[in-house]
C-alpha positions as MATLAB code, in Angstrom:
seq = 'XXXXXXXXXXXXXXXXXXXXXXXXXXXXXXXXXXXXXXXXXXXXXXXXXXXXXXXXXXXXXXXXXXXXXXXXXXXXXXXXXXXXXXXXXXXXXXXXXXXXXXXXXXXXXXXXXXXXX';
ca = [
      46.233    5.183  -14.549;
      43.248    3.260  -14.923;
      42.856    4.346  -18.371;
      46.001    2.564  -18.801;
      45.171   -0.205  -17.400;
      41.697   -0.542  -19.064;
      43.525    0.000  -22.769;
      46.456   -2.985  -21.323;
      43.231   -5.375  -20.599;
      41.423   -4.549  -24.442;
      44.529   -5.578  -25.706;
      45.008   -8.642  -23.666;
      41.809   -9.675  -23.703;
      41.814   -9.560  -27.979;
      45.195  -11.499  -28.024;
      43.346  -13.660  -25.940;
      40.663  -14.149  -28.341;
      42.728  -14.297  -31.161;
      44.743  -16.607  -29.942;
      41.813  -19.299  -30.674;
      38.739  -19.088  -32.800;
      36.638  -21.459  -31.579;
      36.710  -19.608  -28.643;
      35.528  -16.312  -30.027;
      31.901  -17.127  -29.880;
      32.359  -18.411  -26.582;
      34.444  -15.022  -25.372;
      32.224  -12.646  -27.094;
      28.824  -14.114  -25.448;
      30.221  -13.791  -22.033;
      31.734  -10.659  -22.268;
      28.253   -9.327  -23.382;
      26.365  -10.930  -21.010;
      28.767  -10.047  -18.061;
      28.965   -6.262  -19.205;
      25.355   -6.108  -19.896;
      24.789   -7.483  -15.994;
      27.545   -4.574  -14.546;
      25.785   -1.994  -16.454;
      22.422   -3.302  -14.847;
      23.851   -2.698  -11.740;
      25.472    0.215  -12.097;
      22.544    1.967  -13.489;
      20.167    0.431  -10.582;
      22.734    1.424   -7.767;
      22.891    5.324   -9.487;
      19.280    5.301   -9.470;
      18.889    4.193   -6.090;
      21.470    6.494   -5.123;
      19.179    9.438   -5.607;
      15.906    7.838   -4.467;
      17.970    6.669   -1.044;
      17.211    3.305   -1.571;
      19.063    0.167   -0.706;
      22.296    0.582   -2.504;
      24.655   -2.372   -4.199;
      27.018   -2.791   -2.088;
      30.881   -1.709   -3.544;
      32.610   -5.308   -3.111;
      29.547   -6.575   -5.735;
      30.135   -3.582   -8.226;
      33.752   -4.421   -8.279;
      33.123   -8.475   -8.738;
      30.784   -7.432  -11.461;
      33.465   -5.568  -12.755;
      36.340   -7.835  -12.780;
      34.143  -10.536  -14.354;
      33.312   -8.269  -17.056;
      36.895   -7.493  -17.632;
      35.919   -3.973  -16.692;
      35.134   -2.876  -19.874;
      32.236   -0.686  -19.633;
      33.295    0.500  -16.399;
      34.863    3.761  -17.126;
      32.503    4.280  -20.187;
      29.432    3.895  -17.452;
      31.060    5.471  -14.619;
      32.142    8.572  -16.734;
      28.769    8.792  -18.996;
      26.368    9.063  -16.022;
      28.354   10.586  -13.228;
      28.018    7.737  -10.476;
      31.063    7.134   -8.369;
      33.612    9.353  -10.259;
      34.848   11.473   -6.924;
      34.821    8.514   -4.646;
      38.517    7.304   -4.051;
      37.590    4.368   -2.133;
      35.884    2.694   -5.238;
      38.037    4.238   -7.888;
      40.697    2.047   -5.429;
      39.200   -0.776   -5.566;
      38.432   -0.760   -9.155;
      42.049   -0.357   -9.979;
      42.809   -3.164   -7.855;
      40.396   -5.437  -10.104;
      42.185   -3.827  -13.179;
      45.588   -4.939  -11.732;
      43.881   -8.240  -10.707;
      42.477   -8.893  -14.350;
      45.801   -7.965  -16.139;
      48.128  -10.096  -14.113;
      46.063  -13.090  -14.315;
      45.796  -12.194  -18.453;
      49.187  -11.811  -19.046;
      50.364  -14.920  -17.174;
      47.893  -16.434  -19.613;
      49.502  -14.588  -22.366;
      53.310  -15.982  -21.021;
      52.293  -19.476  -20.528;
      50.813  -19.473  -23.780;
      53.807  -18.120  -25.536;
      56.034  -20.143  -23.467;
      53.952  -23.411  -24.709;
      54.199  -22.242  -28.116;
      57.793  -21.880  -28.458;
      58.770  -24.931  -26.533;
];
């Protein structure tokens, strides 16, 4: 399902963009620089995972996340094996996919709406 929902908010997410160019340079710089961030994260909370170390906590993996427009989420989470058998996350990460979606597509309707009217 949250394959689903990641391929829903790719498509959103380039209607969005495409929906105004002179906010494409705009889009594409903060999607970067918000995925780059989660990946940081994500990377640092695997590797102190194994040392024990103080972990990131769940609530700021899935902020990081939804900001990012989760993204590289699944790409991460599947490519270096942190967090894949843990429901509770995997929850809450859907939740920030369901989140992200509704808040693009009412975007998406009002837009439409606007345009026709």
């Amino acid at each position: 399902m949250n394959h689903f929902l990641l391929i829903l908010t790719l498509f959103l997410v380039t209607i969005f963009i495409a929906n105004d160019d002179k906010l494409l340079p705009l889009v594409l710089t903060y999607l970067i620089i918000t995925n780059s961030t989660f990946c940081i994260l994500f990377l640092l909370d695997k590797k102190r995972a194994k040392v024990n170390g103080q972990r990131i906590s769940e609530f700021c993996l899935c902020i990081a996340a939804l900001l990012s427009f989760n993204l590289s989420t699944l790409l991460l989470q599947e490519s270096i094996r942190h967090k894949t058998i843990k429901w509770q996350f995997n929850g809450k990460l859907f939740i920030t996919f369901l989140i992200q979606n509704i808040l693009l597509l009412s975007y998406f309707f009002v837009t439409v709406f606007d345009i026709i009217n």
